[in-house]
C-alpha atoms as a printed R data frame, in Angstrom:
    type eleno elety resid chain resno       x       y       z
1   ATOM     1    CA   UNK     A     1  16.435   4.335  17.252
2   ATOM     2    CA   UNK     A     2  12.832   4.539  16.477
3   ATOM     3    CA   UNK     A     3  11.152   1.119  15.739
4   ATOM     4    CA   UNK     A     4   7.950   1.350  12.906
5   ATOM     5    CA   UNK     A     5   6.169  -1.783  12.478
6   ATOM     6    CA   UNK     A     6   4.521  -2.107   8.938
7   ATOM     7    CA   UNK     A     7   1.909  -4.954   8.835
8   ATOM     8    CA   UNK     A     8   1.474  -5.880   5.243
9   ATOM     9    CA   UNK     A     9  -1.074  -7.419   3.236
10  ATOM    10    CA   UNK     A    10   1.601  -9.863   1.560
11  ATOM    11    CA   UNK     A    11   4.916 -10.679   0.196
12  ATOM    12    CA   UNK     A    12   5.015  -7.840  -2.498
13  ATOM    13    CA   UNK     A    13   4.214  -5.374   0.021
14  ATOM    14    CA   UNK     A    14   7.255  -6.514   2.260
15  ATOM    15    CA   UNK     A    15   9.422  -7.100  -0.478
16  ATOM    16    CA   UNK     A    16   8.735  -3.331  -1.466
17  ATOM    17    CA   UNK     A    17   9.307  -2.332   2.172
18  ATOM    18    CA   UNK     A    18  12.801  -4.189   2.417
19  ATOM    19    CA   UNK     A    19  14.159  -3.210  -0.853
20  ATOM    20    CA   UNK     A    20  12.996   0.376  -0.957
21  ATOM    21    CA   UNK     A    21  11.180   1.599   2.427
22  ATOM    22    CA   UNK     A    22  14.180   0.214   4.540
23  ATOM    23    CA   UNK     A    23  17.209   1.551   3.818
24  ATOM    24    CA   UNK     A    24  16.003   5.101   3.114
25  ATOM    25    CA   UNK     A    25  13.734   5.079   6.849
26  ATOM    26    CA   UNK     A    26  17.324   3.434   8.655
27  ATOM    27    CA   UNK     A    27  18.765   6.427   7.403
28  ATOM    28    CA   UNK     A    28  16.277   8.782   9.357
29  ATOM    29    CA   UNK     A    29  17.185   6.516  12.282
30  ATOM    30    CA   UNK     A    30  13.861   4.350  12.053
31  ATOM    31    CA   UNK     A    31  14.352   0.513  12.073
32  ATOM    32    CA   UNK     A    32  11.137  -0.795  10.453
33  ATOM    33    CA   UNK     A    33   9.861  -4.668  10.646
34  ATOM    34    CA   UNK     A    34   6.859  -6.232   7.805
35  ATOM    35    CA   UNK     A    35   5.231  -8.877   9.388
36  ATOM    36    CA   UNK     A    36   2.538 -10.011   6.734
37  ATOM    37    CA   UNK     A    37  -1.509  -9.880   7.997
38  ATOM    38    CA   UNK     A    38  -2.006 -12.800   9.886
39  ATOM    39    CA   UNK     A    39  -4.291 -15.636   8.790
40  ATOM    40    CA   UNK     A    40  -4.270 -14.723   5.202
41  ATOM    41    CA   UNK     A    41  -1.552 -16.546   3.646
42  ATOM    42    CA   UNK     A    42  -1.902 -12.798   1.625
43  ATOM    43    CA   UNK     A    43  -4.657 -10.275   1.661
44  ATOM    44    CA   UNK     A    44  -6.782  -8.786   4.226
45  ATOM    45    CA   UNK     A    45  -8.800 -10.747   7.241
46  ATOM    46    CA   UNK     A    46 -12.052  -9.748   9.082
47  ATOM    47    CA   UNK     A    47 -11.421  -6.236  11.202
48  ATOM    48    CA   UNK     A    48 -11.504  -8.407  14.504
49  ATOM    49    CA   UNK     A    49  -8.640 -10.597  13.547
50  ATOM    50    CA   UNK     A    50  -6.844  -7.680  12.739
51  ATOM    51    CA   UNK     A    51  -7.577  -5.663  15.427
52  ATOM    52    CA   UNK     A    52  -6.342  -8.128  17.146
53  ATOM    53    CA   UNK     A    53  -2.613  -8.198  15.676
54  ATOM    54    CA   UNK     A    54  -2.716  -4.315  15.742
55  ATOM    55    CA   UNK     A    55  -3.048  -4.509  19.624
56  ATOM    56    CA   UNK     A    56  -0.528  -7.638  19.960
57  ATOM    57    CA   UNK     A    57   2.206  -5.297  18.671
58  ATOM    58    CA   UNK     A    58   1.324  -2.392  20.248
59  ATOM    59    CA   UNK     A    59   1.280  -4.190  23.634
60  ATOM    60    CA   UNK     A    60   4.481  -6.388  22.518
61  ATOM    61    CA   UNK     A    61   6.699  -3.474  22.982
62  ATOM    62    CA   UNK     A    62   5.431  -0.326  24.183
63  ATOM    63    CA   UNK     A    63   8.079   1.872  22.097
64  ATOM    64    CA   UNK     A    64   7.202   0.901  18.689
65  ATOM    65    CA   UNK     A    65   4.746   2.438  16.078
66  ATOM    66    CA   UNK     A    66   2.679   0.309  14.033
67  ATOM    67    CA   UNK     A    67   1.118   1.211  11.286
68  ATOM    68    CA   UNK     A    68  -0.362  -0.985   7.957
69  ATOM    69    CA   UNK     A    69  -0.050  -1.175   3.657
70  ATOM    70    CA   UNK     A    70  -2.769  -2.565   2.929
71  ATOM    71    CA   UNK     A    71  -4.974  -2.242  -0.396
72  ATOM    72    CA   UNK     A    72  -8.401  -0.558   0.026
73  ATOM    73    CA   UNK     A    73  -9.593  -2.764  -3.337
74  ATOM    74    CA   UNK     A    74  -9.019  -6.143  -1.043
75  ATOM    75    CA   UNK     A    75 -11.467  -5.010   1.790
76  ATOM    76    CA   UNK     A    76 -14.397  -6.714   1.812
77  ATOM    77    CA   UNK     A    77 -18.039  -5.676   3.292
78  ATOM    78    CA   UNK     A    78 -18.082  -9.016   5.230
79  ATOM    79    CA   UNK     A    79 -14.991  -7.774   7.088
80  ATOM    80    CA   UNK     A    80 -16.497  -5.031   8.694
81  ATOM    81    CA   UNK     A    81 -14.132  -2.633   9.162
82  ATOM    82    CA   UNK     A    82 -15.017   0.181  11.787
83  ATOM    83    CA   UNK     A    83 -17.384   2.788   9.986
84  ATOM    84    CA   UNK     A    84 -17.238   0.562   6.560
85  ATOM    85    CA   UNK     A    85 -20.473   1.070   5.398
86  ATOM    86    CA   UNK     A    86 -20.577   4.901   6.343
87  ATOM    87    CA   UNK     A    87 -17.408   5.285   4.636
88  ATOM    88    CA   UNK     A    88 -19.088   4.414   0.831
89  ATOM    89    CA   UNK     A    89 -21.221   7.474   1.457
90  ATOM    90    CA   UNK     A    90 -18.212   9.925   0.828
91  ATOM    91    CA   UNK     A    91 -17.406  10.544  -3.229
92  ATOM    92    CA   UNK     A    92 -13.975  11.314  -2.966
93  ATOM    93    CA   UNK     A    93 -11.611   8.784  -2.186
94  ATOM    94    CA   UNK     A    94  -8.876  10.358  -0.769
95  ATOM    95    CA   UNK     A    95 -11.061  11.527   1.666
96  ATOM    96    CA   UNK     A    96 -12.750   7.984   2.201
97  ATOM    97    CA   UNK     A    97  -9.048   6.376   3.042
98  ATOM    98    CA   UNK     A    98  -8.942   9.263   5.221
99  ATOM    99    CA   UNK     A    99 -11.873   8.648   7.375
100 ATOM   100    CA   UNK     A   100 -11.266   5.103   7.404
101 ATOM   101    CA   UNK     A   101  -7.785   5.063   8.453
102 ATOM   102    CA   UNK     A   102  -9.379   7.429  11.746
103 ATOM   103    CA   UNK     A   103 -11.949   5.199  12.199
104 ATOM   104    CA   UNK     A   104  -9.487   1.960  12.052
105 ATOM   105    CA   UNK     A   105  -7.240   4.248  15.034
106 ATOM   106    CA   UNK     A   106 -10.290   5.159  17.130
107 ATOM   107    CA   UNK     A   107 -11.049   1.409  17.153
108 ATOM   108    CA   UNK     A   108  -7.828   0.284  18.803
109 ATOM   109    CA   UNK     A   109  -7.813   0.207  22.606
110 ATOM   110    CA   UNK     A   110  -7.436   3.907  24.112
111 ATOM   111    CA   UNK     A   111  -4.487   3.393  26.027
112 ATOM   112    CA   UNK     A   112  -2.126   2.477  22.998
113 ATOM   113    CA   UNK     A   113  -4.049   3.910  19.673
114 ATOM   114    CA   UNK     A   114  -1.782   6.914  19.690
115 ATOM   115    CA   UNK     A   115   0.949   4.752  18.423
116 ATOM   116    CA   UNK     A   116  -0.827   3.654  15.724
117 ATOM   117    CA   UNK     A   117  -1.123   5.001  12.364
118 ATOM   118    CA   UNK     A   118  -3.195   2.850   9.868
119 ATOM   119    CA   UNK     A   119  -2.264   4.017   6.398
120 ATOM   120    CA   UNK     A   120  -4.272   2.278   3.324
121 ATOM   121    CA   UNK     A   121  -3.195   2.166  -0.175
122 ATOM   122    CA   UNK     A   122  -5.538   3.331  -3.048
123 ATOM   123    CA   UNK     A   123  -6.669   1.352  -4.819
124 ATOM   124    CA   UNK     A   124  -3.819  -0.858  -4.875
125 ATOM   125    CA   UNK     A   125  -0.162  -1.101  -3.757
126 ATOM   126    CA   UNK     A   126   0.273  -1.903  -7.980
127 ATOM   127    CA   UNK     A   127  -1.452   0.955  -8.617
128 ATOM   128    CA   UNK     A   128   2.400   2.710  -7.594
129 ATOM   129    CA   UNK     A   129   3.758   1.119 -10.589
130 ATOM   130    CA   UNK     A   130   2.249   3.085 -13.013
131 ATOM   131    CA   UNK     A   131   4.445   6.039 -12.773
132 ATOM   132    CA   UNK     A   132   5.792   6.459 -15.977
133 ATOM   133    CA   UNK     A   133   6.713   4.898 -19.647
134 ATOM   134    CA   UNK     A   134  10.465   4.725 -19.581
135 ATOM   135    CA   UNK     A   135  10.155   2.170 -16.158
136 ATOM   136    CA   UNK     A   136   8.800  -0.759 -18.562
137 ATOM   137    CA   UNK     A   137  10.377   0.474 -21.104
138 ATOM   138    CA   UNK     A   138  13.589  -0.082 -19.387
139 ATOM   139    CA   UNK     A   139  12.895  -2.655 -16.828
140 ATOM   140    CA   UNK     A   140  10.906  -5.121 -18.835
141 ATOM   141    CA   UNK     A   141  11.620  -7.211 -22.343
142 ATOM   142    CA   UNK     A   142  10.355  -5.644 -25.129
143 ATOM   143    CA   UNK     A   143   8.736  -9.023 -25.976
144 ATOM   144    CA   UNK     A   144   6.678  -9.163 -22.812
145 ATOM   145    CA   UNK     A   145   5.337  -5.880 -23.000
146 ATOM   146    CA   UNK     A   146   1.973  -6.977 -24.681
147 ATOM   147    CA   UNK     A   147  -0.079  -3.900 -25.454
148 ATOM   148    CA   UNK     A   148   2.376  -0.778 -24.828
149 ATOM   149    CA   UNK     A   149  -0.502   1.203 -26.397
150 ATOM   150    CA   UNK     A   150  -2.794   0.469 -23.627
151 ATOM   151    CA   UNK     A   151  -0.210   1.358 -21.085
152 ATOM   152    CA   UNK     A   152   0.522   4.865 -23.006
153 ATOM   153    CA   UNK     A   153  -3.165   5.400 -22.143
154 ATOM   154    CA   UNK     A   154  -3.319   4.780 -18.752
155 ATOM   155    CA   UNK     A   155  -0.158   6.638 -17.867
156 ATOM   156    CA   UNK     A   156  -1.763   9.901 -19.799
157 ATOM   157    CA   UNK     A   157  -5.620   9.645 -18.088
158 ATOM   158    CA   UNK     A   158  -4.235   8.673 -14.664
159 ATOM   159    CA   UNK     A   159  -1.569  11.484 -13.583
160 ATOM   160    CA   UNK     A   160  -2.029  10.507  -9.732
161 ATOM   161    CA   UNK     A   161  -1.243   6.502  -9.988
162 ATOM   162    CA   UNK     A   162  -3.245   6.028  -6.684
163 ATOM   163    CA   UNK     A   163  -6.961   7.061  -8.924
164 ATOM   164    CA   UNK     A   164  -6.312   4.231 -11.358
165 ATOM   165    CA   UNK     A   165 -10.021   3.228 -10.695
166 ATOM   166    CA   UNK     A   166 -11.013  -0.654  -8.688
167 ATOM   167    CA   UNK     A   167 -13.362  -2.036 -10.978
168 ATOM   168    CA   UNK     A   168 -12.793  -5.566 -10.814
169 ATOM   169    CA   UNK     A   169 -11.497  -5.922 -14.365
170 ATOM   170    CA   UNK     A   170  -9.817  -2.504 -14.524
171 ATOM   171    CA   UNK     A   171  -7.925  -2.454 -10.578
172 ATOM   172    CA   UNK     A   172  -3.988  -2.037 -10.999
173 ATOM   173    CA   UNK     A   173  -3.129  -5.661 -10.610
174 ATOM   174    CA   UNK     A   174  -5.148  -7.114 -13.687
175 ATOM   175    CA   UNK     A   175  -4.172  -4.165 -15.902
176 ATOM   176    CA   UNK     A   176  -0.537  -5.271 -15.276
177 ATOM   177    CA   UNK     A   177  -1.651  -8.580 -15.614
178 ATOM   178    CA   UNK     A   178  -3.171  -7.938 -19.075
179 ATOM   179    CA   UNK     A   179  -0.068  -6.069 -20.096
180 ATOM   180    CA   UNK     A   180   2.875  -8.488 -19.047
181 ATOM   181    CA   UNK     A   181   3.102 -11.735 -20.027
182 ATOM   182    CA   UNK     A   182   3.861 -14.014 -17.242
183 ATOM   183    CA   UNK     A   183   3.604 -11.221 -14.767
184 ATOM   184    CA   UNK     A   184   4.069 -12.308 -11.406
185 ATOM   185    CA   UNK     A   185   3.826  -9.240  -8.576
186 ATOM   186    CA   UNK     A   186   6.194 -10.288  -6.163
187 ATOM   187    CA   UNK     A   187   9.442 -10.264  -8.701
188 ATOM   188    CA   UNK     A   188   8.019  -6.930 -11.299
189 ATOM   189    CA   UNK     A   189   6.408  -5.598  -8.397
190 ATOM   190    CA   UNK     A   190  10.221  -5.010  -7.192
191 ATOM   191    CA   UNK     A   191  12.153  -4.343 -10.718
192 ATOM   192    CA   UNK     A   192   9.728  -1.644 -11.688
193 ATOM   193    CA   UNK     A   193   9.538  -0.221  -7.964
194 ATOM   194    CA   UNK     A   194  13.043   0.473  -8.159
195 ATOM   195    CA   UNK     A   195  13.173   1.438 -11.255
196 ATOM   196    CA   UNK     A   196  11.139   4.207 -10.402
197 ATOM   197    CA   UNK     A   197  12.924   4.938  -6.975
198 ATOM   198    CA   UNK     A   198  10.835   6.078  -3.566
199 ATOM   199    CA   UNK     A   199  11.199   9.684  -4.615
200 ATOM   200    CA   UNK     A   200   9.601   9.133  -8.299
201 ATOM   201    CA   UNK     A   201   6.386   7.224  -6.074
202 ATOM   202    CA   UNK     A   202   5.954  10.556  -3.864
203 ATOM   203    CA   UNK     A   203   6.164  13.353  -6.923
204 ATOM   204    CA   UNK     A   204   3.359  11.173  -8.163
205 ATOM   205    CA   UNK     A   205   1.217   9.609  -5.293
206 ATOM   206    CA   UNK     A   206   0.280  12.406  -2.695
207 ATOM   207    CA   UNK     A   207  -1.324   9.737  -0.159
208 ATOM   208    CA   UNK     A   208   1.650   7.760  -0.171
209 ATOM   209    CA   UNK     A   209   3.905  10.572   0.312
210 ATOM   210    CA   UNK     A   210   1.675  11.864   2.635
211 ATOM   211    CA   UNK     A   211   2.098   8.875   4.482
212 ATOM   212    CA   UNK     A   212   6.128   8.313   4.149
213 ATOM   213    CA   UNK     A   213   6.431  11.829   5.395
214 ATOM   214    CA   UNK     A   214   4.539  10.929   8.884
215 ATOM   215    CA   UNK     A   215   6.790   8.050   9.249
216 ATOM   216    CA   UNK     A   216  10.035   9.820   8.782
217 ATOM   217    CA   UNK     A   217   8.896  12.992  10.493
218 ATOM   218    CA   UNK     A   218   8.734  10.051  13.919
């Protein structure tokens, strides 16, 4: 059996992975384990902390893959990831996860970067969420859902989920925030994950899928 391990940037980015990446990848024969980023309590570290858990695992057991979900929006400039500042020069984002998820492999020692394939979320792992109306509709009390208008909106200008844009006020997490009272992303993070199910995320987040396809192709 094939062993993937997915570092994650915190607990709703396991909890995702164990109640919705895990059974579906044990069916394709892949046993996957989420060990969250270490020394963040939650959210990403400096690239040379991180580096250095990348290589632990890799060198830890010379079978496995490892590759990452974290959020692009929670990268910082201080944490000079490899080819960071090179990487704001290219418009299209897509494209930017793209070159810095090479960069991020080509940084890893030489003689174990082939089993590792960095994989970055845009903007934000919430950004998933916003698939479709009928998931809050259905998933969350009518009573919490605070401005169903503004949600209507966002579903119609944002088609692709993963564009929802990362302006600090506007970045997936504080939209929910702004639309459900007493959100909290670990627990609706899960109800309205699997209320969409992993193959409503692909039809509407190419990167992702993109991504989820590599895995299970393994």
């Amino acid at each position: 059996m094939k062993r993937i391990i997915i570092i994650c940037e915190g607990p709703t980015e396991v909890e995702f992975c164990k109640d919705i990446l895990y059974k579906y990848l044990l069916s394709k024969n892949i046993l996957i384990q989420t060990p969250l980023v270490k020394k963040s309590g939650g959210g990403i570290v400096p690239w040379s902390s991180f580096k250095r858990q990348v290589e632990n695992h890799l060198q830890q057991d010379g079978n496995a893959i490892v590759t990452t979900l974290i959020d692009y929006y929670g990268i910082q400039d201080k944490f000079n990831f490899p080819r960071w500042q090179e990487s704001k020069t290219i418009a299209d984002k897509p494209q930017r996860m793209d070159f810095l998820e090479s960069a991020m492999k080509l940084a890893i020692n030489e003689d174990i970067c082939y089993r590792f394939l960095p994989y970055i979320q845009l903007h934000e792992f919430e950004g998933l969420l916003f698939n479709n109306i009928n998931v809050f509709t259905n998933n969350i009390p009518a009573d919490d859902l605070i401005n169903i208008v503004e949600l209507e909106q966002i579903l119609d200008q944002h088609p692709n989920p993963e564009l929802i844009n990362d302006t600090p006020n506007n970045a997936p997490s504080y939209r929910l925030q702004r639309l459900i009272k007493g959100y909290n992303k670990i627990v609706y993070g899960a109800i309205l994950a699997e209320g969409i199910g992993l193959s409503g995320i692909r039809q509407k987040c190419p990167r992702f899928n993109n991504w989820l396809t590599l895995l299970e192709s393994l």
